[in-house]
MARDREN-371268 format. One record per residue (C-alpha): residue number from 0; residue in three letters; chain; x negated, y, z negated. Coordinates in steps of 0.05 Angstrom, whole numbers. Layout:
REM residues N
<kese><seq>NUM</seq><type>Ala</type><mol>A</mol><xx>X</xx><yy>Y</yy><zz>Z</zz></kese>
...
This chain:
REM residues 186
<kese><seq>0</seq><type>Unk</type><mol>A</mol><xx>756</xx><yy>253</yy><zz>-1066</zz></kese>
<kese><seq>1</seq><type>Unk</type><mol>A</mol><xx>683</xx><yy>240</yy><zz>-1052</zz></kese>
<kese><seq>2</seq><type>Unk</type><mol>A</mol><xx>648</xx><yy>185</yy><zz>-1025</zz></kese>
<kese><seq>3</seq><type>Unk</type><mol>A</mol><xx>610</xx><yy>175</yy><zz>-1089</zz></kese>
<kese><seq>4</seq><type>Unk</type><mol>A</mol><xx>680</xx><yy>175</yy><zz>-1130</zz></kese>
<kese><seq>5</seq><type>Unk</type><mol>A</mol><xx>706</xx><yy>124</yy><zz>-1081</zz></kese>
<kese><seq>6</seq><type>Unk</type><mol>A</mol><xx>652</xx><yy>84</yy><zz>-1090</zz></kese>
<kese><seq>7</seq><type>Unk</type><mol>A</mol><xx>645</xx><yy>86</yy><zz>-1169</zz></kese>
<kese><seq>8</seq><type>Unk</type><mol>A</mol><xx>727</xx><yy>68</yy><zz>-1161</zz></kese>
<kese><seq>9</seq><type>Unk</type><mol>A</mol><xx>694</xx><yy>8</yy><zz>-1121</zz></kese>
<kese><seq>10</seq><type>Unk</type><mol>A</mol><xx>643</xx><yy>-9</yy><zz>-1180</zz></kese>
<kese><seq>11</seq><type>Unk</type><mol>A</mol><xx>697</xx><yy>-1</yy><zz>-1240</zz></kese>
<kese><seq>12</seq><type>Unk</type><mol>A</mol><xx>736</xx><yy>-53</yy><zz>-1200</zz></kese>
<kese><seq>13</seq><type>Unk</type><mol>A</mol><xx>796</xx><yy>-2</yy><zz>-1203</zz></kese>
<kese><seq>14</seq><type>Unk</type><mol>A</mol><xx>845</xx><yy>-21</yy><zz>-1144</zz></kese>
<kese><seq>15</seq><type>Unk</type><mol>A</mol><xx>859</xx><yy>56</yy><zz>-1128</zz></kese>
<kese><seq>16</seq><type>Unk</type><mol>A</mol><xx>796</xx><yy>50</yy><zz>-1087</zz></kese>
<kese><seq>17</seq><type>Unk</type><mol>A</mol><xx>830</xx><yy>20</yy><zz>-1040</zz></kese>
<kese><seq>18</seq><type>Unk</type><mol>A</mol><xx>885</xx><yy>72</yy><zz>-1036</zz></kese>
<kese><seq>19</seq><type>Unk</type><mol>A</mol><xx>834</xx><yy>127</yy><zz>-1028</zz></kese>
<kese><seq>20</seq><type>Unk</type><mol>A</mol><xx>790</xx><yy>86</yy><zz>-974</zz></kese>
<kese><seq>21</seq><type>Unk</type><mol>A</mol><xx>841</xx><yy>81</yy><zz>-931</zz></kese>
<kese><seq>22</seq><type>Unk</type><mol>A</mol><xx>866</xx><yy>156</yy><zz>-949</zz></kese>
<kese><seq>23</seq><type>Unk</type><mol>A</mol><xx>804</xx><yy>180</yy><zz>-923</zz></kese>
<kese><seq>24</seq><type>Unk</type><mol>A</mol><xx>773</xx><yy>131</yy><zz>-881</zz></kese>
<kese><seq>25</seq><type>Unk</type><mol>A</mol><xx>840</xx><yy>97</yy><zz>-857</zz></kese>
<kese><seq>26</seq><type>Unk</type><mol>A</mol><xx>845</xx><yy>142</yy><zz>-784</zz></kese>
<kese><seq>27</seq><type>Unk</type><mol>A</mol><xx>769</xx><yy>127</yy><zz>-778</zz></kese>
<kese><seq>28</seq><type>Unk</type><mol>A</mol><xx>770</xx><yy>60</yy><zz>-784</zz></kese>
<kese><seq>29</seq><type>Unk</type><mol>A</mol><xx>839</xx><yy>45</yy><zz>-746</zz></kese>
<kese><seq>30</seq><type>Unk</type><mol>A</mol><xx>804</xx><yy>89</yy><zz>-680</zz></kese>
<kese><seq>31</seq><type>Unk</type><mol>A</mol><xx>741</xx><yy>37</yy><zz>-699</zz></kese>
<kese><seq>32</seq><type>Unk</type><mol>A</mol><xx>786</xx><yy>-23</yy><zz>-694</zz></kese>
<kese><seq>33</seq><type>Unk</type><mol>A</mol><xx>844</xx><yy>-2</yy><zz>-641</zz></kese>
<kese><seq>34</seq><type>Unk</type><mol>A</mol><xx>786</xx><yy>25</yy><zz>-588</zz></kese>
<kese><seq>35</seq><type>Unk</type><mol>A</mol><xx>761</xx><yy>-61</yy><zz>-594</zz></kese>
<kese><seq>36</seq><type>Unk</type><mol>A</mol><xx>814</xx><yy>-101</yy><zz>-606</zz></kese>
<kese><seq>37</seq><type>Unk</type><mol>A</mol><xx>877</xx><yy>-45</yy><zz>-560</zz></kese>
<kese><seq>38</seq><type>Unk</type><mol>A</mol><xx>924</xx><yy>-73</yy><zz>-603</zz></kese>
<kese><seq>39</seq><type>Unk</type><mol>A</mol><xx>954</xx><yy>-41</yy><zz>-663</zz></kese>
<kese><seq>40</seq><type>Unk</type><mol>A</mol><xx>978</xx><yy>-97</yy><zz>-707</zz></kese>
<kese><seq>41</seq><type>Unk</type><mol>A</mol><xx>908</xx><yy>-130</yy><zz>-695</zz></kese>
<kese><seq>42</seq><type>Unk</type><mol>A</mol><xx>874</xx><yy>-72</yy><zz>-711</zz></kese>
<kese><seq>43</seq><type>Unk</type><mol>A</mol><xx>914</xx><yy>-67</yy><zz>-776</zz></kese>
<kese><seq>44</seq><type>Unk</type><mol>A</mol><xx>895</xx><yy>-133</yy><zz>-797</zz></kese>
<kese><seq>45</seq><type>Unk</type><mol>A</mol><xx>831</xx><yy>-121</yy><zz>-788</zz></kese>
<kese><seq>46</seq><type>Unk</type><mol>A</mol><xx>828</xx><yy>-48</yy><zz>-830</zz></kese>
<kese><seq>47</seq><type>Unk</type><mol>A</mol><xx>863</xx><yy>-86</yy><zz>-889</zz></kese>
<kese><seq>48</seq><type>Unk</type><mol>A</mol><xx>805</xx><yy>-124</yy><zz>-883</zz></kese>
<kese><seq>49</seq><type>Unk</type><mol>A</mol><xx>762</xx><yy>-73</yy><zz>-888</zz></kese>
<kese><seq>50</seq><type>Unk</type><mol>A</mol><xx>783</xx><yy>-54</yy><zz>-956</zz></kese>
<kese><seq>51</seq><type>Unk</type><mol>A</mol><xx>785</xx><yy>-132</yy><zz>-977</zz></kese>
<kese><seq>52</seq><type>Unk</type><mol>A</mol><xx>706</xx><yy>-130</yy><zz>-939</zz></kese>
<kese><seq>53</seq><type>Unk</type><mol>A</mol><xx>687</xx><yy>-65</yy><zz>-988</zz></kese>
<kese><seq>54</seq><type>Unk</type><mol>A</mol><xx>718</xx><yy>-88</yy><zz>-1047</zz></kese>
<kese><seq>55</seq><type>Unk</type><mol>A</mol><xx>679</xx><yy>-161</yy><zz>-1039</zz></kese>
<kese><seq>56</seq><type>Unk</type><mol>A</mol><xx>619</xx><yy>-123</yy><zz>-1026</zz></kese>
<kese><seq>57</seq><type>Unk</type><mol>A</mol><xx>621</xx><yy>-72</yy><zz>-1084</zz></kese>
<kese><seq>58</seq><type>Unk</type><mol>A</mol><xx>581</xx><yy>-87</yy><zz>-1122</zz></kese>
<kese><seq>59</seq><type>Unk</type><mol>A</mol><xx>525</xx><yy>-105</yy><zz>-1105</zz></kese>
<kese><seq>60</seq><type>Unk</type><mol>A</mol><xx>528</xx><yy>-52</yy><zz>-1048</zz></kese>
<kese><seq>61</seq><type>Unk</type><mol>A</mol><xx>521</xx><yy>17</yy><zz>-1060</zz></kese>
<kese><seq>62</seq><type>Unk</type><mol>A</mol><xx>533</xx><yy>49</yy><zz>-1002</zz></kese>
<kese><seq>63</seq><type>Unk</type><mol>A</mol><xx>501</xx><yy>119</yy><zz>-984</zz></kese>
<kese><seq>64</seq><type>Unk</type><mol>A</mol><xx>546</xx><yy>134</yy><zz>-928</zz></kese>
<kese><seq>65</seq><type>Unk</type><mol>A</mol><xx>610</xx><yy>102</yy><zz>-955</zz></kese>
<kese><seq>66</seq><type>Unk</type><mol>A</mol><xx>646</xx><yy>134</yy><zz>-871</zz></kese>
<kese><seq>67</seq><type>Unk</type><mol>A</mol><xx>585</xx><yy>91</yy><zz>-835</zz></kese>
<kese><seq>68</seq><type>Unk</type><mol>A</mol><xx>591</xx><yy>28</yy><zz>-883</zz></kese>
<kese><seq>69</seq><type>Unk</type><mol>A</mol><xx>667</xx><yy>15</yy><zz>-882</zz></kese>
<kese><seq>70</seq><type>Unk</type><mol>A</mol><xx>662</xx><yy>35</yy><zz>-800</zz></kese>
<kese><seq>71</seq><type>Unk</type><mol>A</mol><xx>611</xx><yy>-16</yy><zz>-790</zz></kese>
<kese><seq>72</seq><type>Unk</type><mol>A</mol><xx>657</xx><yy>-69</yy><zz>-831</zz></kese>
<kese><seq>73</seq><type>Unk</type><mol>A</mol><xx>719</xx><yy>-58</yy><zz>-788</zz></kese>
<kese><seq>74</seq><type>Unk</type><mol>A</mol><xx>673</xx><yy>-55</yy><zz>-719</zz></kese>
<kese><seq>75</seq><type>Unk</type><mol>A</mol><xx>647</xx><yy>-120</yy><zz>-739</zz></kese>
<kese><seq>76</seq><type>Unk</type><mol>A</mol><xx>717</xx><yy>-149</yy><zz>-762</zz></kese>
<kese><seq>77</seq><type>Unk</type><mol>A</mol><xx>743</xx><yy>-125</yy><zz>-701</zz></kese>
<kese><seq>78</seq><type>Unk</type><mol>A</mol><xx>692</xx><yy>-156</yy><zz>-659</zz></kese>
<kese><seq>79</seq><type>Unk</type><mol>A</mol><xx>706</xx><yy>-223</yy><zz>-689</zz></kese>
<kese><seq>80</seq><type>Unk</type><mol>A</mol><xx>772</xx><yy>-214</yy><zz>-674</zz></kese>
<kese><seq>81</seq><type>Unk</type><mol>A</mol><xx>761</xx><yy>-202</yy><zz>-614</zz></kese>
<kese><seq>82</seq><type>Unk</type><mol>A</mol><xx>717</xx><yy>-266</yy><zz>-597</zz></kese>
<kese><seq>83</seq><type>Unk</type><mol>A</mol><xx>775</xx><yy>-306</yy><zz>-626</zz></kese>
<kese><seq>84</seq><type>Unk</type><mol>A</mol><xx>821</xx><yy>-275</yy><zz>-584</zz></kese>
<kese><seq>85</seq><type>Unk</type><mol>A</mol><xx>771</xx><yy>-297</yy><zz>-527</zz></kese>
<kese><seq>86</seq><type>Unk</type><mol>A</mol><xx>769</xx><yy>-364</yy><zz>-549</zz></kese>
<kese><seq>87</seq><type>Unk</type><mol>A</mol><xx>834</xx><yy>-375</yy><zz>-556</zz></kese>
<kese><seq>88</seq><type>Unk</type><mol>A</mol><xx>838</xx><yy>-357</yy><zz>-475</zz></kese>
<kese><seq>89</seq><type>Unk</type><mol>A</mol><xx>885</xx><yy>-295</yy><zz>-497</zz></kese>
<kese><seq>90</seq><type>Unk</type><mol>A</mol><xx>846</xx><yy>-244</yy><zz>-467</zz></kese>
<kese><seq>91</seq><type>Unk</type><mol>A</mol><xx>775</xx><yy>-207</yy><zz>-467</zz></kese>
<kese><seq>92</seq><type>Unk</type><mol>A</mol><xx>762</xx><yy>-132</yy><zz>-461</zz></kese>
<kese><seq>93</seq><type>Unk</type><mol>A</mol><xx>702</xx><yy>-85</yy><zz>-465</zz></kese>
<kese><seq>94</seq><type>Unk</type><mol>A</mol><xx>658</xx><yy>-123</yy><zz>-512</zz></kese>
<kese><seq>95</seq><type>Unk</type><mol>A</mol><xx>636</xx><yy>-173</yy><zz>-464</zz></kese>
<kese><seq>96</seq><type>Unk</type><mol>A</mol><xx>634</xx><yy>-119</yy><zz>-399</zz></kese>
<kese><seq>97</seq><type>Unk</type><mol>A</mol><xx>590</xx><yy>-70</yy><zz>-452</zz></kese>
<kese><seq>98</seq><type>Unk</type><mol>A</mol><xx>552</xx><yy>-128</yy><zz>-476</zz></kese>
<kese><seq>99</seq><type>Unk</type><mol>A</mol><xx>541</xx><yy>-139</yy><zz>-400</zz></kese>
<kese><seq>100</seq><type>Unk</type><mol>A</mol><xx>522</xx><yy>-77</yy><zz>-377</zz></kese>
<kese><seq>101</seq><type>Unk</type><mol>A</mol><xx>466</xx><yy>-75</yy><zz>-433</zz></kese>
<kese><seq>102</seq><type>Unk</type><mol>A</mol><xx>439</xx><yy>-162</yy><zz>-419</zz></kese>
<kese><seq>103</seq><type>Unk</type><mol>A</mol><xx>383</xx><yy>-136</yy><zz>-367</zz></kese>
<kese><seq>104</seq><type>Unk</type><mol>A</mol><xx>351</xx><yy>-80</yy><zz>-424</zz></kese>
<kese><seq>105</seq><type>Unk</type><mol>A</mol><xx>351</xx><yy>-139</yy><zz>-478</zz></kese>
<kese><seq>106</seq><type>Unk</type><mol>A</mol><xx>358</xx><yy>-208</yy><zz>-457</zz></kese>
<kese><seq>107</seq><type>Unk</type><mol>A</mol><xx>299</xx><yy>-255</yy><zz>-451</zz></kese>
<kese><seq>108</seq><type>Unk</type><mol>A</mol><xx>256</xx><yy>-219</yy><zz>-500</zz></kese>
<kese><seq>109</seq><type>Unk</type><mol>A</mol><xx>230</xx><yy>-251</yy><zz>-562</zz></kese>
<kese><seq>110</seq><type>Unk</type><mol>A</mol><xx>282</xx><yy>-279</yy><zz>-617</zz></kese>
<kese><seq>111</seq><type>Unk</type><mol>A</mol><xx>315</xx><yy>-233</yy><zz>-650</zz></kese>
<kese><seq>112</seq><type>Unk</type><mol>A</mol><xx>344</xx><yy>-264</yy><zz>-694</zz></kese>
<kese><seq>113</seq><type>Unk</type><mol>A</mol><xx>285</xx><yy>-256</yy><zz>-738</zz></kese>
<kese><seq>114</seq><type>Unk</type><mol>A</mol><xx>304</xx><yy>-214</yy><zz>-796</zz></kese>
<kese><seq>115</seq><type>Unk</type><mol>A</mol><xx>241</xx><yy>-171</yy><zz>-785</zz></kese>
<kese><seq>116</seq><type>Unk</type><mol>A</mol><xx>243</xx><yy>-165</yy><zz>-721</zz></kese>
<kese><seq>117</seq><type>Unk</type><mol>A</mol><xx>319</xx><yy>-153</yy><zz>-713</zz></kese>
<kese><seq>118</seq><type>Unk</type><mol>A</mol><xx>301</xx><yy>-95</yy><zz>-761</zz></kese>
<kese><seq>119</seq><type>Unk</type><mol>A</mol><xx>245</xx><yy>-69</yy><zz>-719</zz></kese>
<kese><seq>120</seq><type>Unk</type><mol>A</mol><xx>293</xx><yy>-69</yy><zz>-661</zz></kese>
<kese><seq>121</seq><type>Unk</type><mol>A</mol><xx>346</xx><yy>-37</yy><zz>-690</zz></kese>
<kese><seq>122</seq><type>Unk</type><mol>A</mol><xx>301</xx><yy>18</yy><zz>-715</zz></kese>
<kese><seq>123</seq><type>Unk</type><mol>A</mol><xx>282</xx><yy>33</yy><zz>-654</zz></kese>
<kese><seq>124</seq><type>Unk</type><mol>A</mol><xx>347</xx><yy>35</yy><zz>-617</zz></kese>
<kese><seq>125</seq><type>Unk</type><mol>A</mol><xx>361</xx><yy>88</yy><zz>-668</zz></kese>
<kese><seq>126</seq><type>Unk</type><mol>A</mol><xx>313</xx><yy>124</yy><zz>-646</zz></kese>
<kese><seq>127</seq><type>Unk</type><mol>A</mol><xx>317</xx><yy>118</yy><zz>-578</zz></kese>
<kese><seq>128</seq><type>Unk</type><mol>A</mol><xx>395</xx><yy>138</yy><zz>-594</zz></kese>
<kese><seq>129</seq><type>Unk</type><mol>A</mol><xx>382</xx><yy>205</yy><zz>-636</zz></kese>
<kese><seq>130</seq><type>Unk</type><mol>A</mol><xx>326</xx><yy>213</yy><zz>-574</zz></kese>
<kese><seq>131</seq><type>Unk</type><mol>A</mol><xx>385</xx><yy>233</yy><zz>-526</zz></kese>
<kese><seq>132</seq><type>Unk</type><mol>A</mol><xx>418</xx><yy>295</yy><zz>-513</zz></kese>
<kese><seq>133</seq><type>Unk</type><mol>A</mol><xx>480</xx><yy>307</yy><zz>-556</zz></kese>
<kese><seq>134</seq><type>Unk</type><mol>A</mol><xx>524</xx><yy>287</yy><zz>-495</zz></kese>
<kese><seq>135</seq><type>Unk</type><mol>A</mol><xx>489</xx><yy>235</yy><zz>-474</zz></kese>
<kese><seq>136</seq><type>Unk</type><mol>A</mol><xx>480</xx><yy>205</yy><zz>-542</zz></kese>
<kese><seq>137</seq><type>Unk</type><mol>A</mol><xx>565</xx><yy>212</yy><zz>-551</zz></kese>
<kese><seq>138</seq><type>Unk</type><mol>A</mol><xx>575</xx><yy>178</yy><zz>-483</zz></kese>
<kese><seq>139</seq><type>Unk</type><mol>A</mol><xx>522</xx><yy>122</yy><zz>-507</zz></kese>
<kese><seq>140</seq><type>Unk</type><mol>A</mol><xx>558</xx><yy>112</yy><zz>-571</zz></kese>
<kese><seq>141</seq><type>Unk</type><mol>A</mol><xx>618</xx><yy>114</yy><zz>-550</zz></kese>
<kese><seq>142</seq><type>Unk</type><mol>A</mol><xx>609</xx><yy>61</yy><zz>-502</zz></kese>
<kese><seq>143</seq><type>Unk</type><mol>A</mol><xx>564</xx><yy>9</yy><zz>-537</zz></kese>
<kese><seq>144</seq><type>Unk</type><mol>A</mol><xx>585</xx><yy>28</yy><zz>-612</zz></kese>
<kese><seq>145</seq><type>Unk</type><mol>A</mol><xx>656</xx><yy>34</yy><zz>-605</zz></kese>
<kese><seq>146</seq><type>Unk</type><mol>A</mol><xx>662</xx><yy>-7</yy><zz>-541</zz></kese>
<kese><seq>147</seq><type>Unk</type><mol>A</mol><xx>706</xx><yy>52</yy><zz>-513</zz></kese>
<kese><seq>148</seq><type>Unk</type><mol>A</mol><xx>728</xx><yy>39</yy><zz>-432</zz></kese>
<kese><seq>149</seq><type>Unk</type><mol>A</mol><xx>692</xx><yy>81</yy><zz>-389</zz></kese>
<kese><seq>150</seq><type>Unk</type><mol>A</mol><xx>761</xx><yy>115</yy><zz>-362</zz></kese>
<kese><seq>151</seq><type>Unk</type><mol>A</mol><xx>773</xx><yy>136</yy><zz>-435</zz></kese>
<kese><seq>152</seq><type>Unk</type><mol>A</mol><xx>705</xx><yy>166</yy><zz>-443</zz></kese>
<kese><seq>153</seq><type>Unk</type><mol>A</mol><xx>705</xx><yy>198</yy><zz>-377</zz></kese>
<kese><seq>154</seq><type>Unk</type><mol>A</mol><xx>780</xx><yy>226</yy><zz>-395</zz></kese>
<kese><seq>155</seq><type>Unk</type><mol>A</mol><xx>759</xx><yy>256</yy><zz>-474</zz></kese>
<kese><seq>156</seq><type>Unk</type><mol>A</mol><xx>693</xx><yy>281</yy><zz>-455</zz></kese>
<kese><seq>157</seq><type>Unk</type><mol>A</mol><xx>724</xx><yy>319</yy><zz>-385</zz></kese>
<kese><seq>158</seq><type>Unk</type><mol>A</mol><xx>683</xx><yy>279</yy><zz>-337</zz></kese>
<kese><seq>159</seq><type>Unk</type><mol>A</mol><xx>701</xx><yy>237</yy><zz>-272</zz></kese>
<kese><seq>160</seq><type>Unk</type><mol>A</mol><xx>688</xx><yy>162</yy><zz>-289</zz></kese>
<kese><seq>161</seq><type>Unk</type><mol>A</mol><xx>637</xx><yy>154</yy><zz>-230</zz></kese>
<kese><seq>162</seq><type>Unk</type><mol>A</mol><xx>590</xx><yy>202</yy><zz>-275</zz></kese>
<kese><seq>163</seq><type>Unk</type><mol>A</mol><xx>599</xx><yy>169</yy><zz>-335</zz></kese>
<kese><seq>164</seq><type>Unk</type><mol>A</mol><xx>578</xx><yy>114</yy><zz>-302</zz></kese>
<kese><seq>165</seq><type>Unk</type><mol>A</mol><xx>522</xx><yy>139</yy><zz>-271</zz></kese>
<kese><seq>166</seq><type>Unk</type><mol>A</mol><xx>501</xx><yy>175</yy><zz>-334</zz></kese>
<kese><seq>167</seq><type>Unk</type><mol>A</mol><xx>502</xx><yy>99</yy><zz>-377</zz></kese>
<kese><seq>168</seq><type>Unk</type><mol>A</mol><xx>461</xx><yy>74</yy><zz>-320</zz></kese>
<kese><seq>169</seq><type>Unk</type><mol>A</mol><xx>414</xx><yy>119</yy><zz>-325</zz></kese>
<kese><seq>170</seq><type>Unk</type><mol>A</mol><xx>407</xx><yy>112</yy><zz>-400</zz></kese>
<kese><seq>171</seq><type>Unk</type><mol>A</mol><xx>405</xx><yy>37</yy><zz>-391</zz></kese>
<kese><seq>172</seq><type>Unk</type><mol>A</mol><xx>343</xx><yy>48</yy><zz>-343</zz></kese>
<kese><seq>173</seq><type>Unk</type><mol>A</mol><xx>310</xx><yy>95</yy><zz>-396</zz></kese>
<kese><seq>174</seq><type>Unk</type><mol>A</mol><xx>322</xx><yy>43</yy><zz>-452</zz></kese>
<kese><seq>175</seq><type>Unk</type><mol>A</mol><xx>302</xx><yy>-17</yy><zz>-411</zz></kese>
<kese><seq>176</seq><type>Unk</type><mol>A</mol><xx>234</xx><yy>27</yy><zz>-394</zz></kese>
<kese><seq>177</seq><type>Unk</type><mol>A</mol><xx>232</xx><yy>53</yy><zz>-466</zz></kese>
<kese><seq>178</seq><type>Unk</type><mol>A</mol><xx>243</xx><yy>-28</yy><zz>-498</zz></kese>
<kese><seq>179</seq><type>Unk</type><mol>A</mol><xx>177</xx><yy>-50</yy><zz>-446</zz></kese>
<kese><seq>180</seq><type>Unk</type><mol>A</mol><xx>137</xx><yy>10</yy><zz>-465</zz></kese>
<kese><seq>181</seq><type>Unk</type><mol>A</mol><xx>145</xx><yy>-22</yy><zz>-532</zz></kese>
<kese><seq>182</seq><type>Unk</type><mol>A</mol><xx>118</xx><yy>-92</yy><zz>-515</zz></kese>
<kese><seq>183</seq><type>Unk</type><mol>A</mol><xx>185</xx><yy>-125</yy><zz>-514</zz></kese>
<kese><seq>184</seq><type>Unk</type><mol>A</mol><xx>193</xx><yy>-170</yy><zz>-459</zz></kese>
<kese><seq>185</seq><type>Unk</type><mol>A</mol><xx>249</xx><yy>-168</yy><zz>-412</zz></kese>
């Protein structure tokens, strides 16, 4: 079924959207969600969610990319799963080490919370993303997307961890260069 299909399913309010969401979207979504939260009945939760997230969103929201929209709804249901988890002192995990590793390319600039501006910035981490070489681009996403370890990265991508890390410090350098060449302050 196509995206488009899945999402007119979403618009006529007809619940088999939900069925086909997770039919084609459901692996997706659960590697989205497990890779945060490493635990399977959490990430579950938070891919029935999902669908609960898409169907309270549709309409208004039309998504163009219906893979990208339902991802980023179970990455950020994961992620505040993940900070209750913290919260409630039952754990922690990559977020806050890949949130971390990235504090000296963006903290102390200007707010960002700024709708604009957030906007701007966002735009141009895209950029700066799709900038990269295909491998370095996967190892970047994969690390401050998906919030993958960097022993699992180093293990699917066939490289010793010591060069994935090497290779995101590099990138963080680049970026932190890249965000002052820019005119935001670090």
């Amino acid at each position: 079924m196509t995206d488009e299909s899945i999402v007119t399913l979403y618009w006529a309010r007809d619940p088999s959207a939900i069925a086909r969401s997770d039919e084609k979207y459901g692996p997706y979504c659960r590697s989205i969600s497990f890779g945060i939260l490493r635990d399977r009945l959490d990430a579950e939760e938070c891919v029935n969610d999902t669908w609960l997230s898409a169907w309270n969103a549709m309409p208004p929201e039309r998504p163009q990319k219906l893979r990208f929209f339902l991802g980023k709804i179970a990455r950020n249901l994961s992620i505040n799963r993940l900070d209750a988890r913290r919260a409630k002192k039952r754990g922690g995990g990559e977020l806050t080490l890949a949130l971390s590793e990235l504090e000296g390319c963006l903290s102390g600039g200007p707010p960002v919370e700024e709708l604009a501006e957030a906007r701007e910035l966002a735009e141009f981490l895209a950029r700066f993303v799709h900038g990269l070489p295909e491998a370095k681009r996967k190892v970047f996403i994969r690390r401050y997307w998906y919030l993958s370890p960097v022993a699992e990265i180093a293990r699917d991508y066939g490289m010793s961890e010591a060069k994935v890390t090497s290779m995101l410090h590099r990138m963080r350098e680049k970026l932190k260069s890249a965000l002052e060449k820019e005119g935001y302050r670090l």
